[in-house]
N, C-alpha and C positions, 0 to 999 in steps of 0.2 A: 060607802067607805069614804072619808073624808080625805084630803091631798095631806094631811102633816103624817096621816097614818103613814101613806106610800113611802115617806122619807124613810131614809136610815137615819139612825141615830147619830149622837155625836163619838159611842162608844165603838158603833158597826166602823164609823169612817176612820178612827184611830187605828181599827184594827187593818180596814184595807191598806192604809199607808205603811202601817207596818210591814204588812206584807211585798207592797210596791217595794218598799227601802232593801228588804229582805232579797228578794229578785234582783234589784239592781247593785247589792251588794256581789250575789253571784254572780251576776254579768260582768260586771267589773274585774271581779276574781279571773272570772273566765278569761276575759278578754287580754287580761297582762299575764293572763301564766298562755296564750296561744301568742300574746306580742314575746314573751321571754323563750318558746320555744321555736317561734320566727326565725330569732335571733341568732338563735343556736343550729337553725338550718341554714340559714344564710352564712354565718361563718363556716358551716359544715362544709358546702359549695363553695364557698371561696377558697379553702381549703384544696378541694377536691378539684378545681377549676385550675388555679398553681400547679398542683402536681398533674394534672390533663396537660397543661401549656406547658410544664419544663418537660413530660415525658414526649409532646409532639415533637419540641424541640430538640430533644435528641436523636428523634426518629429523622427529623430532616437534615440532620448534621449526619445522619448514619448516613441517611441515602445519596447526601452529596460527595460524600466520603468516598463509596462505591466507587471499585473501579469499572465497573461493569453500569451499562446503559437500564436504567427502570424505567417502567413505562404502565402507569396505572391506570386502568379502563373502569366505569361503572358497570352497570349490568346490562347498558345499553349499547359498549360496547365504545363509549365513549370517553375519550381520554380525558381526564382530571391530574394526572402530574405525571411526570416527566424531570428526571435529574440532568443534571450539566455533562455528565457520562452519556447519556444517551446520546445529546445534542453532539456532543465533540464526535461521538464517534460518525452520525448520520449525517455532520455537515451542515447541520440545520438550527436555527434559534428555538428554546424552550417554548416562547409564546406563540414561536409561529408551526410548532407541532401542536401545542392545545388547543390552537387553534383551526386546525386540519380536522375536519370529519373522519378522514383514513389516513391519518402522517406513515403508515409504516407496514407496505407490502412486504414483508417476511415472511416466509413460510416457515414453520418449526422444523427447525435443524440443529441436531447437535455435530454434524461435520461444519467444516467452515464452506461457504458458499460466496464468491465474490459479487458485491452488490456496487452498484455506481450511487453515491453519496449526493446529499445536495451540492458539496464543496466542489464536484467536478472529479472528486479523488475513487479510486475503487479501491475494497477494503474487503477483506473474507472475514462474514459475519458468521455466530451461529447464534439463534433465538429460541428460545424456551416459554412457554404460557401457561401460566397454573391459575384458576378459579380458584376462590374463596367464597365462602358461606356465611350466613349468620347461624348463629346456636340454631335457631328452628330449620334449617336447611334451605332455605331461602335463596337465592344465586345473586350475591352481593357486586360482584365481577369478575376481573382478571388482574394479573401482575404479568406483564414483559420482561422476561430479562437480555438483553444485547449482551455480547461479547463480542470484540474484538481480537478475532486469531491471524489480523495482518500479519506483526511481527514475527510469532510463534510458524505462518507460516513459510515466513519467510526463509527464516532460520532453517525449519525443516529442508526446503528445496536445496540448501548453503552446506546442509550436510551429508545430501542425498548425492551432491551433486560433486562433493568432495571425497566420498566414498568410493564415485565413480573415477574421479580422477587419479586416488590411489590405484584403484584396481587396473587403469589402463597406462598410472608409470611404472606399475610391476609388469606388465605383458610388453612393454614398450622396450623399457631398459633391459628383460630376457632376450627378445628376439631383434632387437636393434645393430645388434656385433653381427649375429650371423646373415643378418640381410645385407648389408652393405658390404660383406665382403664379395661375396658373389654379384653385388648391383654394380661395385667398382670395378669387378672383371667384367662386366656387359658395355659399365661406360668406355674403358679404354678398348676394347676390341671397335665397338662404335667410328672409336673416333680414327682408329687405323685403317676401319673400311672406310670411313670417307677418304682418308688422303689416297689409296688404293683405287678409288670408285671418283678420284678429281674429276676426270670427263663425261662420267656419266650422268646427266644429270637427273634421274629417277632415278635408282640404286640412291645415288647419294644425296636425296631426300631423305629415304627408307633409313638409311643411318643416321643423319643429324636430327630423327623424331625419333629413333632408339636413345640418344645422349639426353634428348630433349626429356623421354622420359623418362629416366633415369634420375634427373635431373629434379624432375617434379614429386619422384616417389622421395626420394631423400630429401626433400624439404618439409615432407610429411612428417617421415621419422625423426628431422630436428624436433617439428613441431610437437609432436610427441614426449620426446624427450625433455620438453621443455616443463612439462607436464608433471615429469616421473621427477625430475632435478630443477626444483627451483631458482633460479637463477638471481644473482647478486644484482642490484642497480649499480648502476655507474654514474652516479649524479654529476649532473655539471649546471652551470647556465646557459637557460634554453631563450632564445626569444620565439614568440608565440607565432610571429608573423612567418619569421623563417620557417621554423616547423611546419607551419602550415604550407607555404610552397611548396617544399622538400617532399611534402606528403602528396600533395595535388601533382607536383611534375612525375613523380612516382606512379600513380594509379595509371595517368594519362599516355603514361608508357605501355602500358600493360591492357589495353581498353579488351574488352570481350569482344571477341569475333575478328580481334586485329583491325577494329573499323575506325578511320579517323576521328582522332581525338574531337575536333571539330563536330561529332554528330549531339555532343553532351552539352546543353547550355548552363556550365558552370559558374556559378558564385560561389564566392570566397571571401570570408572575411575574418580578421582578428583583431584585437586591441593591442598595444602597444603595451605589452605587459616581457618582462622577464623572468623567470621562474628556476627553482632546481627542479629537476628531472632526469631522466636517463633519456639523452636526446634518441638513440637509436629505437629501441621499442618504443616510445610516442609515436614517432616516427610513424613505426610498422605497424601499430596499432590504428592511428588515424587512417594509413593509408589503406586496410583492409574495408574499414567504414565505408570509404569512397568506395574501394573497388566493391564492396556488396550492393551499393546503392546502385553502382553502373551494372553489375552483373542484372539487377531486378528490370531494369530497362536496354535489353540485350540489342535493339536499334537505334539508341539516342533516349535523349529525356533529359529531365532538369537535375539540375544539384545544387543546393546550397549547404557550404561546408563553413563554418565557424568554430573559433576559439574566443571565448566571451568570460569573464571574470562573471561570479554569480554568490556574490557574499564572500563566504570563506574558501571557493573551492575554485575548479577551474574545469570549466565545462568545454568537450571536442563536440563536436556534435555535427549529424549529417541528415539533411530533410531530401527529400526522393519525392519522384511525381510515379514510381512506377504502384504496383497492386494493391501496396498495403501486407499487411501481416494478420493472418486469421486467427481469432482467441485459441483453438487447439496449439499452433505454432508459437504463440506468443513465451510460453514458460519451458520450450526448450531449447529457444533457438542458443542458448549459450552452451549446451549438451556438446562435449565432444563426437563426432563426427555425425549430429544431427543435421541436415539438411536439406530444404526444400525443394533445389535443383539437381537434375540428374548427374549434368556433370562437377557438383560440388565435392568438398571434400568433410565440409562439416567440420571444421577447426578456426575459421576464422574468427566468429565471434568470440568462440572460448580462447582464441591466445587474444586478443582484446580486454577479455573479462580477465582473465591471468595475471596482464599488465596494469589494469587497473587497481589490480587488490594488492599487486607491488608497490604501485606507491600511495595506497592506503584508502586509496578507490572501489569506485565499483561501473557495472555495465547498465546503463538502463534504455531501455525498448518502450516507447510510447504506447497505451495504451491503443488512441486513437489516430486518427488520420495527419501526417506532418500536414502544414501551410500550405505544400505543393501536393499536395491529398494522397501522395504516396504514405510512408512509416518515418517515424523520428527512430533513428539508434544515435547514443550517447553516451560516452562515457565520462566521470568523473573526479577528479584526483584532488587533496588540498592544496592550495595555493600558496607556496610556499617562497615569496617574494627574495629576488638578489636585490641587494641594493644598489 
């Protein structure tokens, strides 16, 4: 067979080209109807992408909203976000909890439970933790939720505790008349057996520790009463400095166990500030401070007692080298007649706490150990400048 045979003709090559044009027509077709439905996916997504980022953005506007702490873990258990609620309430910066392998020893609790915070503050938290899934059941991670029931518990103890005070100025103010009238016939017979018992000088110990206590029972039943009948202030201008002496020569009168003053190495100090207040209860309230802090150290020990301006308010305040205060004791020591020691009476702190909420105060007990590694007790009042 000869070589022109093998050729295609010039009719066979028209027709392949034909056919080529014909294919590349459809290629072509193809090709701009998958670029035109490109298009229309890509704007789809774009689309879809806006309403993903304006719906994330509300999500993160929600969550920062939140008054309540969130805390989101993956499936590893591993934290990925974390809201400014969380942060505020743990005392700690957002990046440097995502950045924690474990930021957040809580156990799940729906009662409140007091936790020591990065901030140094203790706060009654309660935490909740629910898993989430993917549609195929897949374990995607967890959500956190923090709550902060500081306040709410606050408040509770404020009205647990005021409950209590009602119920003890109705038992007070019932049986207040009929005890004093018979404690007043014990004092004055008392006081007739001493001048009867001049010479004898045992007898008439035995009577002036009957006046004596007499003496000490009715200052209970004031205390009491102070309780049942809220009593009016007497404002006046106080200076800070005075008051603080009056209060300090006061205690030092009075020392525990009658042992010279001399065994307390006291410090004292105040600012030079002048103030309205009801100088007598300042007074008596500073001065119980002092005498609790010398009662904790019943052989001598340190004290430092201050009156310090603190922003808006006006801080008393008493640091002790004696034991300290144990967290069971810490949330009753203002309990009427709660007390640690045998021969207490368990009304100090509360007419303290009394006088501070008169003048628009309140009583606060240091968590931890005062400067002199005893307890801090402090009360606070606003600062109400004489000119």
């Amino acid at each position: 067979m000869s070589e022109t045979a093998n050729r295609p003709d010039a009719r066979e090559l028209e027709s392949m080209m034909q056919k080529l044009a014909g294919i590349s027509g459809e290629l072509l077709e193809g090709y701009s109807a998958l670029e035109r439905r490109a298009e229309r996916v890509e704007e789809e997504l774009s689309v879809a992408n806006a309403e993903l980022a304006s719906q994330l953005a509300q999500l993160e506007a929600i969550l920062e909203a939140l008054p309540v702490g969130v805390v989101v873990r993956d499936a590893s258990g591993k934290v990925q976000r974390v809201n400014s609620a969380a942060a505020g309430i743990l005392g700690r910066e957002v990046d440097e909890l995502v950045a924690d392998a474990a930021p957040l020893a809580l156990e799940e609790t729906r009662e409140p439970v007091a936790v020591a915070c990065g901030d140094g503050a203790r706060r009654s938290l309660t935490s909740r933790t629910t898993g989430f899934r993917l549609p195929d059941g897949e374990y995607e991670g967890s959500v956190q939720i923090i709550d902060d029931r500081t306040e709410l518990v606050r408040l509770s103890a404020d009205v647990h505790r005021m409950d209590k005070m009602a119920a003890l100025g109705t038992m007070a103010a019932g049986i207040a008349h009929e005890i004093r009238n018979p404690m007043n016939a014990m004092k004055g017979f008392a006081e007739l057996l001493k001048r009867e018992l001049d010479g004898a000088p045992k007898t008439g110990r035995w009577a002036a520790a009957i006046s004596e206590g007499v003496d000490e029972v009715d200052a209970i039943i004031r205390s009491m009463l102070g309780f049942s009948r809220p009593e009016q202030l007497l404002t006046e201008g106080v200076g800070a400095r005075e008051l603080l002496d009056a209060a300090v020569d006061l205690a030092l009168d009075h020392t525990p166990g009658d042992l010279p003053p001399e065994r307390w190495q006291l410090r004292a100090t105040a600012e030079e500030l002048c103030f309205r207040g009801d100088r007598i209860k300042l007074r008596q309230a500073l001065r119980n401070l002092i005498s609790n802090a010398m009662q904790v150290q019943p052989d001598g020990g340190s004290l430092y007692v201050a009156i310090v301006r603190d922003g808006d308010d006006l801080v008393f305040r008493v640091d002790d080298a004696g034991p300290g205060i144990d967290d069971a004791a810490l949330g009753k020591l203002a309990d009427p007649f709660y007390t640690t020691r045998a021969e207490g009476t368990g009304l100090g702190l509360s007419l303290v706490h009394s006088i501070a909420e008169l003048h628009g105060g309140a009583l606060e007990i240091a968590d931890g150990p005062s400067p002199l590694g005893g307890a801090t007790v402090a009360f606070r009042i606003p600062f109400d400048p004489v000119a």
